[in-house]
C-alpha positions as CSV (number, residue, x, y, z in Angstrom):
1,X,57.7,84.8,81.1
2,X,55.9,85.9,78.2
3,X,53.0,88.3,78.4
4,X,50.2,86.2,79.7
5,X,47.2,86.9,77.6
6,X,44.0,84.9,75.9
7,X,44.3,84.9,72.2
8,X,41.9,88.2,70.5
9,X,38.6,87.1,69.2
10,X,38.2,88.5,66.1
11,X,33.9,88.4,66.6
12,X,34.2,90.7,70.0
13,X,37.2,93.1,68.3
14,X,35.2,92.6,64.9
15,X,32.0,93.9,66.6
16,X,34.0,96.3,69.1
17,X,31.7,94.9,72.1
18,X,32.0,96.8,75.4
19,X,32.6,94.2,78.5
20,X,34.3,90.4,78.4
21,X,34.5,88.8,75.3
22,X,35.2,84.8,75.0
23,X,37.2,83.5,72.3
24,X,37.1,80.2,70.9
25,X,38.7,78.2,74.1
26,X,36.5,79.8,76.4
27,X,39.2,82.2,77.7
28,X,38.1,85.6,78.0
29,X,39.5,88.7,77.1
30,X,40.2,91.1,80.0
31,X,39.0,94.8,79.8
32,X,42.2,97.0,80.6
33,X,43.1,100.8,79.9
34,X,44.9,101.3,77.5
35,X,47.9,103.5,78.5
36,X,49.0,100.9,80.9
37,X,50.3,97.7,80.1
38,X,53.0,97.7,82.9
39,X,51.8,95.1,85.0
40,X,52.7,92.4,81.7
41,X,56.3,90.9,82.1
42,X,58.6,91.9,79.0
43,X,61.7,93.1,78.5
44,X,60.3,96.0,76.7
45,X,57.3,97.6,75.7
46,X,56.3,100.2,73.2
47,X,53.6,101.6,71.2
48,X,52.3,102.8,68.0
49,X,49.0,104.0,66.8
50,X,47.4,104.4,63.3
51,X,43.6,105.9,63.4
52,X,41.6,104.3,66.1
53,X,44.0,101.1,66.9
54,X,46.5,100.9,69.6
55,X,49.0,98.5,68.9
56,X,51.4,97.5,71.7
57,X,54.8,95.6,70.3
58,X,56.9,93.5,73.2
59,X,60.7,92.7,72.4
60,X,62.0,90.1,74.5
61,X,65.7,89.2,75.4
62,X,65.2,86.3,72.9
63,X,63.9,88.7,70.2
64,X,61.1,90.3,68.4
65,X,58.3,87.8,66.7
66,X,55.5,90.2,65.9
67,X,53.7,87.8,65.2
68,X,52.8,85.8,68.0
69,X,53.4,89.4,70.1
70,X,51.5,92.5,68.2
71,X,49.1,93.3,71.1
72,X,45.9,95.0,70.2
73,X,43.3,97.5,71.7
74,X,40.9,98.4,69.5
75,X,38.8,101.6,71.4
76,X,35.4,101.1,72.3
77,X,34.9,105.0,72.7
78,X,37.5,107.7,72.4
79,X,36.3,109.0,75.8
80,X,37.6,106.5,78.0
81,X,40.0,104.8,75.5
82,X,39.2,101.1,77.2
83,X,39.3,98.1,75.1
84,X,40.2,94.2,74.9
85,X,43.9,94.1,74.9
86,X,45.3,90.4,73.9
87,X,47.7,88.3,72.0
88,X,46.8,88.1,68.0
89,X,46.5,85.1,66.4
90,X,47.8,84.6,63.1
91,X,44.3,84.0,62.3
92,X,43.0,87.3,63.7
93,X,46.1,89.1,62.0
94,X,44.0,88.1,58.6
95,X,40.4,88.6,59.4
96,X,40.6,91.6,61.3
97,X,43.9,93.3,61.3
98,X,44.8,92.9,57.7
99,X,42.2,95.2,56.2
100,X,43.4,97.1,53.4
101,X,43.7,100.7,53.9
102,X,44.4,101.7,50.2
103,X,47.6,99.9,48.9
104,X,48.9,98.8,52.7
105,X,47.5,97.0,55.2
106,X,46.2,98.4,58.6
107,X,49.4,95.3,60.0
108,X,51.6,97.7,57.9
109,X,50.8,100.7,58.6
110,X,51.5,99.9,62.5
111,X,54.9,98.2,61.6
112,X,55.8,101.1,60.0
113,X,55.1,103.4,63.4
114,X,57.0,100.5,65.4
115,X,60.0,101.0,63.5
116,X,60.6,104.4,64.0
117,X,61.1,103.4,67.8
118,X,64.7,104.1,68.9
119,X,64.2,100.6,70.8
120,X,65.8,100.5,74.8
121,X,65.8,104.0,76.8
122,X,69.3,105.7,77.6
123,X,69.9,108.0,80.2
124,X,71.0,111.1,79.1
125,X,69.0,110.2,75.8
126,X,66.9,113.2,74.0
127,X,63.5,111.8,73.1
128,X,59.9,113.7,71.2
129,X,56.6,113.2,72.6
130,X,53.1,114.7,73.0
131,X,51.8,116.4,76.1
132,X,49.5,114.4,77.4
133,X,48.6,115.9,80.8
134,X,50.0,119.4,82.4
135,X,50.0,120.6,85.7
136,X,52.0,122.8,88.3
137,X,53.4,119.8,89.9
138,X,53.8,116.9,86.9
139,X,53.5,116.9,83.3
140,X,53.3,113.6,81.3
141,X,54.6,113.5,77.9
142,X,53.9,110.1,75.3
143,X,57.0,109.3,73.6
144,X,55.6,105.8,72.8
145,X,57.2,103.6,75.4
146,X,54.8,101.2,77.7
147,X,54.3,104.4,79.7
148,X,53.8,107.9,79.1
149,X,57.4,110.1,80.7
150,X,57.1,111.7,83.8
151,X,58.3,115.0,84.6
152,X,58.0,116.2,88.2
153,X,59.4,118.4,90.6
154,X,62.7,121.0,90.3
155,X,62.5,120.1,86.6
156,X,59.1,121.9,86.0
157,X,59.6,124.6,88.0
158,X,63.1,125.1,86.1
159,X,61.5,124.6,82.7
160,X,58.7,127.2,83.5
161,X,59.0,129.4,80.9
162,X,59.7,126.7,78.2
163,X,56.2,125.2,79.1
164,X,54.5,128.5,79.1
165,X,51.9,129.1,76.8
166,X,52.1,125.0,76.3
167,X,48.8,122.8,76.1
168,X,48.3,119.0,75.8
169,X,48.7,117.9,72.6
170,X,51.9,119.8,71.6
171,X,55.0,118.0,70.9
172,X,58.2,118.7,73.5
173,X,61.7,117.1,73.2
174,X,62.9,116.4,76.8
175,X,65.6,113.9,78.0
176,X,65.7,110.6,79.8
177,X,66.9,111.0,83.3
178,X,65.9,107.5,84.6
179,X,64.7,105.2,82.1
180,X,62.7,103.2,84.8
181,X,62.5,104.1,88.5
182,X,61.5,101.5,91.3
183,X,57.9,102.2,89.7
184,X,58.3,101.4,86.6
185,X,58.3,105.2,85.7
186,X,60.1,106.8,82.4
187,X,61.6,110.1,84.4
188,X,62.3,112.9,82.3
189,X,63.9,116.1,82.3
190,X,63.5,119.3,80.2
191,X,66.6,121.1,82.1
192,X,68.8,120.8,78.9
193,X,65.6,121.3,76.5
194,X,64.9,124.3,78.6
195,X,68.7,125.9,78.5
196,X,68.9,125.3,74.8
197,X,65.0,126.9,74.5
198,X,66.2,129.8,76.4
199,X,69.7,130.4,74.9
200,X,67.9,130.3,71.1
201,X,65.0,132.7,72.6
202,X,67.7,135.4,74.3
203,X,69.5,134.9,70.0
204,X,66.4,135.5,68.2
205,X,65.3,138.1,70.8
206,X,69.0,139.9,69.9
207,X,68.6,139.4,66.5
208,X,65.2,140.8,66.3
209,X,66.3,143.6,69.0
210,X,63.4,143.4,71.0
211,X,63.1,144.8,74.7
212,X,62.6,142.4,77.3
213,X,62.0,142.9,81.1
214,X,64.5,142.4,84.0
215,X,64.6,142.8,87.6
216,X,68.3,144.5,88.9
217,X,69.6,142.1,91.7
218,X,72.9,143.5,92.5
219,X,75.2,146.5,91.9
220,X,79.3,145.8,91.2
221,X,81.8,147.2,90.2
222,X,81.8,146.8,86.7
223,X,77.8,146.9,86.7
224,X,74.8,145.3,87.4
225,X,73.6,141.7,88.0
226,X,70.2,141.0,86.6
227,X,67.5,138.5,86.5
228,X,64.8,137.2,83.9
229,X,62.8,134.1,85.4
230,X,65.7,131.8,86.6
231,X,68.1,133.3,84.4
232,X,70.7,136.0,85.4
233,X,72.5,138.2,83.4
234,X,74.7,141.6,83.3
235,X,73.9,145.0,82.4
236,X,77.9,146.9,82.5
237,X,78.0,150.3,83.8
238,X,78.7,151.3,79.9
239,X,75.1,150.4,79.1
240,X,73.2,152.6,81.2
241,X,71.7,155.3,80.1
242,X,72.3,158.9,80.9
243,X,69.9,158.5,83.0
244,X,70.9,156.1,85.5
245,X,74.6,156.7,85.2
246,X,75.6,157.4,88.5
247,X,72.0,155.9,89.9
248,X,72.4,152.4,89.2
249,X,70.9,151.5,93.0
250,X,67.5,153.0,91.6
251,X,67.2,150.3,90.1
252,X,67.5,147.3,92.5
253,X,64.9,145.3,92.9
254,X,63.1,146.9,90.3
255,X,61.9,145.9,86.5
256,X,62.9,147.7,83.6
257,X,63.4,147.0,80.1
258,X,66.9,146.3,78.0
259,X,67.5,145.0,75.3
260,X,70.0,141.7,74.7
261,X,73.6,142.6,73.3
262,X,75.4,139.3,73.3
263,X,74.6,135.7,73.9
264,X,77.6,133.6,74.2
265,X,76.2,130.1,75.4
266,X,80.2,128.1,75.5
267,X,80.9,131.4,78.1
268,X,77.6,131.4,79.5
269,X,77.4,135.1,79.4
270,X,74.4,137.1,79.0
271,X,74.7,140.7,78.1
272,X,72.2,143.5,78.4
273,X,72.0,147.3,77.4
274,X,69.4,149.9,79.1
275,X,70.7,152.2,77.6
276,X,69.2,151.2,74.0
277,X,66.2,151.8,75.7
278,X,66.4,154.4,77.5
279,X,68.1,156.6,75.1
280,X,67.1,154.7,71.9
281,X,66.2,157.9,70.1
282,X,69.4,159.5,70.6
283,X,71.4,156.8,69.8
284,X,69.0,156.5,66.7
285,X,70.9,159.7,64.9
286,X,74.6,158.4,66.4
287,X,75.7,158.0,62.4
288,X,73.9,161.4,61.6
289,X,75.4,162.9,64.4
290,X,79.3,161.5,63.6
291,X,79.0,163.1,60.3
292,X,79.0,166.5,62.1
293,X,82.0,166.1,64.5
294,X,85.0,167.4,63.5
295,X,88.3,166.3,65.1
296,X,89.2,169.3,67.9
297,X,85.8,169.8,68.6
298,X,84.8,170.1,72.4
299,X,82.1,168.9,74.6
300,X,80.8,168.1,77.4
301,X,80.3,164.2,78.4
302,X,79.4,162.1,81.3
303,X,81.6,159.1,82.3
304,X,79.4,155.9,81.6
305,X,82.3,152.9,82.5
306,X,85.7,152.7,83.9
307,X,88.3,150.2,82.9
308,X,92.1,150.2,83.5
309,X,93.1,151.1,79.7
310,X,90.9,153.7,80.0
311,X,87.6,156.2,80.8
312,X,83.9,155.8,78.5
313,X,82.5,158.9,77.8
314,X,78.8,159.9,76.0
315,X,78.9,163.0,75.4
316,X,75.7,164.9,73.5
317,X,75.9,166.6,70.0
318,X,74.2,169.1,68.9
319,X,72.0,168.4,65.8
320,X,71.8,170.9,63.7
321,X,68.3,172.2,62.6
322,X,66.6,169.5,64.5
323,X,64.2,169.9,67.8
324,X,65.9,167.2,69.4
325,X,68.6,168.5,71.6
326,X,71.0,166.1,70.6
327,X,72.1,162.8,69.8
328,X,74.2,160.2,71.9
329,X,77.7,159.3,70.4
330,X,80.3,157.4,73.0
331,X,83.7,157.7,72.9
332,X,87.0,156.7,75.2
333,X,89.8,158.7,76.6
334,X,93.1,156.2,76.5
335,X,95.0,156.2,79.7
336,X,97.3,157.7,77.9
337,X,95.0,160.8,76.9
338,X,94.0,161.6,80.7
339,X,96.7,163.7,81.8
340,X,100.3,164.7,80.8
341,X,101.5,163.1,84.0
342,X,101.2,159.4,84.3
343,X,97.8,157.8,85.4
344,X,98.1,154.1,86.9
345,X,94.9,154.3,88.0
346,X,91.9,155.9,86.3
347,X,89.5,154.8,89.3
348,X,91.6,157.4,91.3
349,X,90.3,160.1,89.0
350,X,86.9,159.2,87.7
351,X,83.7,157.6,88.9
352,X,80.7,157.1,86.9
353,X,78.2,159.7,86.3
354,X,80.9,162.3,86.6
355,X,80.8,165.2,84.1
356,X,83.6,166.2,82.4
357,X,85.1,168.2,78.9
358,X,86.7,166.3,76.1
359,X,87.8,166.8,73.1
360,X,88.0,165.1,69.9
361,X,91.3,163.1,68.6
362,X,89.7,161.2,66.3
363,X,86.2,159.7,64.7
364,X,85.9,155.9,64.4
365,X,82.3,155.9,61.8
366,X,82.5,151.8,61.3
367,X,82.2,151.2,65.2
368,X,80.4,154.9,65.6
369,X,83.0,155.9,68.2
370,X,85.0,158.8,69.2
371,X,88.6,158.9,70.1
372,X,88.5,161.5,73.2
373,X,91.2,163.2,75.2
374,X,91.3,165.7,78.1
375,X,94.8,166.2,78.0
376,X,95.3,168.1,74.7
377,X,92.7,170.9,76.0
378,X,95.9,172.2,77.8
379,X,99.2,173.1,77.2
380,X,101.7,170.3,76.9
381,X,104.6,170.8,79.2
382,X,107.2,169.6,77.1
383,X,106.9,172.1,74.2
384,X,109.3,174.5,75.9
385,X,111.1,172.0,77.2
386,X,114.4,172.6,76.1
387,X,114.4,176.4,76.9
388,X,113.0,176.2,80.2
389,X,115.1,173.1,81.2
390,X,117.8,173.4,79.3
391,X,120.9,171.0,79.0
392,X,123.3,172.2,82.1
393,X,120.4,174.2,84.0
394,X,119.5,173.3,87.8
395,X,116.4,172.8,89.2
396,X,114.4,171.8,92.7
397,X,112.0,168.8,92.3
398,X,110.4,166.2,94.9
399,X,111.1,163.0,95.0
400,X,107.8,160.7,94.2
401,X,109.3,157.4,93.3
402,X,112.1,154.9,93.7
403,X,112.6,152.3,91.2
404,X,115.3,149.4,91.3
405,X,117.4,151.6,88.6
406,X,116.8,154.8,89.7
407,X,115.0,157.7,91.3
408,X,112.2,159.9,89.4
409,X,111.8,163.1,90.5
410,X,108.8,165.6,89.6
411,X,109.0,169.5,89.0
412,X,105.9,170.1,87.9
413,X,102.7,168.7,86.2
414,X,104.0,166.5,83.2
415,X,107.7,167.1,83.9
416,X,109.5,164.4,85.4
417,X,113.5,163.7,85.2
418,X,115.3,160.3,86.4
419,X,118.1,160.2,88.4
420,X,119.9,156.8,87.5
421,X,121.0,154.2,89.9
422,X,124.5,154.6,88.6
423,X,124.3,158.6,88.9
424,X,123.1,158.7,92.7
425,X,126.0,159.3,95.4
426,X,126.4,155.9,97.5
427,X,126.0,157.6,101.0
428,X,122.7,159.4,99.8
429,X,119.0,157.7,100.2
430,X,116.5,159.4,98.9
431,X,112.6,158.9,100.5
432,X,109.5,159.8,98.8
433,X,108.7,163.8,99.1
434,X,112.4,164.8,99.8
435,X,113.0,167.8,98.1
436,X,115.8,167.5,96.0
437,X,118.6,169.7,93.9
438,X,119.7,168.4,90.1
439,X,121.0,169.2,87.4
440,X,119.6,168.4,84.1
441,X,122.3,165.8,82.1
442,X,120.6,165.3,78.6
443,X,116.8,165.6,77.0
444,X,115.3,163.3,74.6
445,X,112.1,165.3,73.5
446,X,110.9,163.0,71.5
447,X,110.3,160.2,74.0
448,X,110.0,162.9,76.9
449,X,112.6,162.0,78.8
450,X,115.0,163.8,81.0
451,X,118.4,162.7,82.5
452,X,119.5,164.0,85.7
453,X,122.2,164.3,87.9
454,X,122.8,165.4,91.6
455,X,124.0,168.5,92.9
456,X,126.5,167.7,95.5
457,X,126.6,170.3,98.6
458,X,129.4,168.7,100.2
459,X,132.7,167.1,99.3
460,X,132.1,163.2,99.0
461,X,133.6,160.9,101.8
462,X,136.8,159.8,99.1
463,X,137.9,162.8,98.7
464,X,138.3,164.3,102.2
């Protein structure tokens, strides 16, 4: 059933009369408010207005005859936006509707707002509008459907931050989550419109590097969990400052300021640094600071992150002819650069906040890194190795691991010989610790390795 309405009478629209007009059957017109037309039956509704005239068009299965279907509220006051709503005549359409308004017609000009209508609401569907009421509990936005789009509930509270600072009036984008409920209510959400507001803020925030505030939740290994709002993100254990290295659990539960380092929205990972906060001004003169260091220079760092290729130092140089004390640089010690013995594990020897002395194997000016070792500050075992275990000579070593083609043996810090699985006597088991007596085989310096064989104290079982 079509919408069941009194044809307009163009005197009482003409004269924008206040109360119940009659048109020329007798019929009247019925006052109603303007932003609700639900209670007329049609398939759909939408609106459009142009100055002071709201015009309501209805599309039925059947099809769209604007005609006979352009209803039309012209607004008695601004105030309380109440007018006659009704059908148009034909008639009406050229007394009172078709008024020029320069070269189109007032008809025209509201055509031309209706057919910018996307037409039938999808779920899922992104849709503009105008705030036309905001609360803490509901927010109605006009997208120019029959109804204004309600958003209530979890969806404000999650979309907080979008809508701060927000007034009516203001266009938002949001998305259809029911196009009609039981009723007849356009549900909305700004959940997505939210995520997307807050993944371009946390990029132009980055790309402007501006500090921001966040509140420390949780301390793990590799750092610490922290939240803005309803967002979380991670600050690692490389991005605190000198300060804090060590003293992360100071800041639980507290606010303080980082800055954003990386926003990858496909990973959803958020990335903070306090440390380009905290120590902003020393890390301000890094690239003055790089140009001083020398390769085989020595300092003294603090261990800011942990990882299993490797140990993060910062260590301070001195600025020459400055007041500062010095500027921030950070650099990494390779696994490899620990120790002359084998590391498997540099947690077993580090933890952060630690201090210790480096020195430098190498500058890296495009990333403003250093290349650190501890190793090279002493002696390297192996550059005597062939006079102090020569080809032929025998040695005591302990026994410290067994391997599925041989036995390793250790004789001192750096120095460790292989007994192959093919070189050990059949009757002999060797455990961890056991003290052992070789003899070396062959030495390949350049790769540090050292063959061994055993020394036999008794006669083997095949030849007694």
């Amino acid at each position: 059933m079509r919408a069941n309405l009194p044809l307009c009478d163009s005197v009482g629209l003409a004269s924008q009369a206040v109360g119940t007009n009659t048109d020329k059957n007798g019929a009247n017109n019925h006052q109603y408010n303007a932003n609700d037309v639900s209670h007329l039956d049609a398939s759909l509704w939408f609106k459009v207005q142009v100055e002071d005239i709201l015009a309501y068009l209805i599309v039925y299965s059947s099809g769209f005859v604007p005609e006979s279907l352009l209803l039309v509220v012209k607004y008695v006051s601004l105030k309380d936006k109440k007018g006659n709503l009704c059908i148009m005549s034909k008639s009406v359409q050229k007394n009172i509707i078709n008024q020029q308004g320069g070269a189109q017609s007032m008809m025209d000009k509201l055509m031309a707002g209706a057919a910018s209508f996307p037409g039938a609401l999808k779920k899922g569907q992104q849709v503009e509008g105008v705030i036309s009421a905001l609360g803490k509990k509901m927010l109605l936005i006009d997208i120019g459907a029959k109804t204004e789009g309600v958003v209530t509930g979890d969806d404000i509270v999650e979309a907080s931050d979008m809508l701060e600072g927000l007034k009516v009036g203001d266009k938002i984008s949001a998305f259809v989550k029911f196009p009609e409920n039981d009723q007849g209510q356009i549900i909305l959400s700004l959940k997505q419109a939210a995520d997307e507001n807050r993944w371009s803020r946390f990029k132009k925030l980055m790309d402007e590097e501006k500090e921001l505030d966040v509140v420390g939740l949780e301390v793990n290994k590799g750092g610490m969990v922290v939240k803005i709002g309803d967002v979380r993100g991670f600050v690692p254990t490389s991005q605190f400052g000198e300060k804090f290295l060590g003293n992360m659990e100071e800041l639980l539960n507290k606010s303080f300021k980082v800055r954003v380092i990386e926003v990858d929205r496909d990973q959803n990972r958020l990335i903070f640094s306090e440390k380009l906060v905290s120590d902003s001004e020393a890390l301000a003169k890094k690239g003055e600071a790089l140009e001083m260091v020398t390769v085989g220079d020595k300092y003294e760092g603090t261990v800011s992150g942990i990882m299993p290729f490797g140990v993060f130092v910062t260590v301070n140089v001195p600025m020459k002819g400055k007041e500062m004390s010095g500027a921030k640089v950070e650099g990494l010690i390779h696994i490899s650069e620990i120790s002359w013995e084998k590391v498997e594990d540099p947690n077993v020897l580090f933890k952060v906040g630690q201090e210790v002395k480096v020195q430098v194997i190498g500058i890296d000016k495009a990333n403003g890194k250093l290349n650190l070792s501890i190793k090279q500050m002493t002696k390297d075992p192996w550059a005597d190795i062939e006079t102090k275990y020569a080809v032929g000579t025998k040695h005591t070593g302990k026994v410290f691991r067994n391997a599925p083609y041989g036995v390793f043996v250790n004789f001192e810090k750096g120095i460790d010989g292989l007994i192959h699985v093919s070189k050990k006597p059949a009757e002999k088991e060797f455990a961890i610790g056991d003290s052992i007596e070789v003899f070396v085989e062959s030495l390949d310096v350049k790769n540090r390795r050292m063959s061994l064989g055993v020394v036999l104290t008794e006669v083997p079982v095949a030849y007694k």
